[in-house]
N, C-alpha and C positions, 0 to 999 in steps of 0.2 A: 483410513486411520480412525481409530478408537479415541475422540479428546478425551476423554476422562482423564484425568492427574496429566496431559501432554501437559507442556510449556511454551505459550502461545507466544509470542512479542507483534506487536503492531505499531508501525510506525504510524503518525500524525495521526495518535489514536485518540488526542482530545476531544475530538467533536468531529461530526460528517460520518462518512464511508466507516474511515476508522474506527472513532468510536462504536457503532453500528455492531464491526466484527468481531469486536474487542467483546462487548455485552453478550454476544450470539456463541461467541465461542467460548465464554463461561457459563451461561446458562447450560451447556455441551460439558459441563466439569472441569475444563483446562482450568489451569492458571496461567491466568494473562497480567501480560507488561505491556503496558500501553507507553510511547513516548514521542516526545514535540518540542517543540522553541518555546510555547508559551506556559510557563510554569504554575500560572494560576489558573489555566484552564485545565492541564492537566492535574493539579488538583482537586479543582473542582468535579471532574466525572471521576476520577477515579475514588474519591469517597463518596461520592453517589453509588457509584455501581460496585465497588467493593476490589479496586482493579489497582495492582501496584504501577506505580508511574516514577519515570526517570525522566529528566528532562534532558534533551538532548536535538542539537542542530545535524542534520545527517548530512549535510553540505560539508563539515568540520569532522577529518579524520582525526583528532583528537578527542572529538564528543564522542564518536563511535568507539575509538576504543577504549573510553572511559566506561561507558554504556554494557559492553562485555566485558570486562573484568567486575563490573557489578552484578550482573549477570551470573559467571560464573560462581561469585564469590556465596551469594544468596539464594542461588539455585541448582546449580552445578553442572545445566544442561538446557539444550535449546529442543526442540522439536518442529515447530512453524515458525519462520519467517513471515511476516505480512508487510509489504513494503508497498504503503498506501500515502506516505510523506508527498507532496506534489503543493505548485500553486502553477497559475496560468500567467502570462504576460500577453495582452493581445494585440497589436498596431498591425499599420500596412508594414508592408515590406520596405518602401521608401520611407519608413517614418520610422522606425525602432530604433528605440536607445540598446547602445549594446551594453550595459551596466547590469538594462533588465532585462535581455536575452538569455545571459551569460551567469544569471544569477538564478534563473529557472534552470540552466539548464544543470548546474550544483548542484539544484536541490532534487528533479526530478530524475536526474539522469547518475552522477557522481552519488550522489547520496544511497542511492539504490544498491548502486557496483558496492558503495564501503560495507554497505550493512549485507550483501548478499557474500561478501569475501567473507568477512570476521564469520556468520551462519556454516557458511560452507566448510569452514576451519572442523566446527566441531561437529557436523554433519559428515563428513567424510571419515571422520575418525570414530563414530560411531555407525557408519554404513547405514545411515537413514535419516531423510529428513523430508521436507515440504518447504519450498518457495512460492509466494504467491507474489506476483505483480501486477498491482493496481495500475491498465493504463486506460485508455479510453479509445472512442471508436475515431477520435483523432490520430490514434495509432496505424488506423488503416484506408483515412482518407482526408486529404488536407482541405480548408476552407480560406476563404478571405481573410484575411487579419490572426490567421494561426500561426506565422510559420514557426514564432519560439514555442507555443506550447506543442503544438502536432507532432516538431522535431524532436522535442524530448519523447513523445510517445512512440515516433517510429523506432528511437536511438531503444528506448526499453523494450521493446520488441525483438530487434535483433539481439539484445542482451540476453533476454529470456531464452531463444534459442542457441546461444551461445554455452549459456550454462545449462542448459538440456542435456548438450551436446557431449558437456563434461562433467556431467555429475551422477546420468541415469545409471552406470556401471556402478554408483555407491549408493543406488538404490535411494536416490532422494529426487522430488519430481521437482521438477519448477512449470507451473502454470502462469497465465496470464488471463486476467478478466480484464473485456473492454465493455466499461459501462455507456451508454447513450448518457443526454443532459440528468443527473439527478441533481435535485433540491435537497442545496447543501449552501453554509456558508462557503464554500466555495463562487458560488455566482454570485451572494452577496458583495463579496469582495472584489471577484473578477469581472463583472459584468458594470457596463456604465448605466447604464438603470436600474432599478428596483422592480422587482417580480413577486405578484401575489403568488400561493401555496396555488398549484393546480392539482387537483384528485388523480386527470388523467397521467400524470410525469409520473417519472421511476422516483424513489426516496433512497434514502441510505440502507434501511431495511433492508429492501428486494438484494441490492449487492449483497451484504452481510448473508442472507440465504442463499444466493447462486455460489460466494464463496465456501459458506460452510459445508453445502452441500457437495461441494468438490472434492473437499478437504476428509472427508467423510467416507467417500470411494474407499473401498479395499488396498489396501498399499500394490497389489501387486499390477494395477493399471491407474491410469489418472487422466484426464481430458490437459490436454495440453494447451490450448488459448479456447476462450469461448465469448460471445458479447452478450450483452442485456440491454434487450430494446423495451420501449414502454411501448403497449400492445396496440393501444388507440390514442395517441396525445390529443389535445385539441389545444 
């Protein structure tokens, strides 16, 4: 796919991954919508990097489809999906609150499916599109103290190939990237300590390029899941 003039949207494109693709796939000429729960953040990059922003909870079928009727109203069409919205909850398995189980799995799981239907709507009816979903290499092997975030990643996984399964005939792909740890406010807030910047770890960047570069393939083929490891961590 050609971005030039495409019509990007990125979930939790205020900061992290998202933002990252959001900036990478305009520098590319799309026009991107970047959107999130927090309204001053998305403010904030999106008049830095010149990027229209909707605020919006993807957990909340009525933010999503608030979110597309503004969409259609100011744009008239979609072209990529980026369904990068997520946060982590991590306990043991004896120890989890189900409040915060059940509230990742809204946001990384439910929130996906709202914003991949409402996509698909005008993807199918234009016979082409791109999904991309943001999971992680939790998607493809569980750890200690993962089991709510890992699930939502397995759960978007089979999701991914569900809508493969039903959408490749109207010519719209749906991929998955599963990134390794990168440094993002994401660990700031999910992790119980604080971690300096390491050189050797993946950043927001390197996703933003494995995505763009996917997105970028010729419509008539497209990698269907791929992961991004850092080469040498220390």
């Amino acid at each position: 796919m050609e971005l030039q003039d495409k019509i990007v949207l990125v979930t939790g494109g205020g900061s992290g991954i998202g933002l990252a693709i959001a900036v990478k796939a305009k520098s590319k000429g799309a026009k991107v919508i970047i959107c999130g729960r927090n309204e001053d953040k998305l403010k904030t990059s999106g008049e830095k990097f010149d990027l229209t922003y909707y605020r919006c909870d993807v957990s909340k079928e009525s933010d999503v489809l608030s979110l597309f009727d503004k969409l259609k109203s100011e744009f008239g069409d979609l072209d990529v999906l980026i369904n990068n919205a997520g946060f982590g909850y991590f306990s043991m398995m004896d120890e989890f609150d189900a409040e915060k189980f059940l509230a990742v799995y809204e946001t990384n799981v439910l929130g996906a499916a709202l914003m991949a239907r409402e996509a698909a709507k005008i993807f199918k009816e234009k016979n082409n599109g791109t999904i991309i979903n943001v999971g992680s290499t939790a998607a493809l092997k569980g750890f200690v103290g993962g089991s709510a975030y890992s699930a939502t990643k397995f759960a978007l996984r089979g999701l991914s190939e569900c809508w493969r399964a039903e959408l490749r005939k109207f010519n719209v792909r749906v991929m998955q990237v599963n990134p390794s740890e990168v440094q993002t406010q994401f660990f700031e807030t999910a992790a119980s300590d604080s971690r300096d910047f390491n050189p050797t770890k993946l950043i927001a960047e390197d996703i933003a390029h494995a995505v763009i570069s996917a997105i970028e393939m010729n419509d008539r083929g497209f990698t269907t899941e791929f992961t991004v490891f850092a080469t040498n961590p220390q």
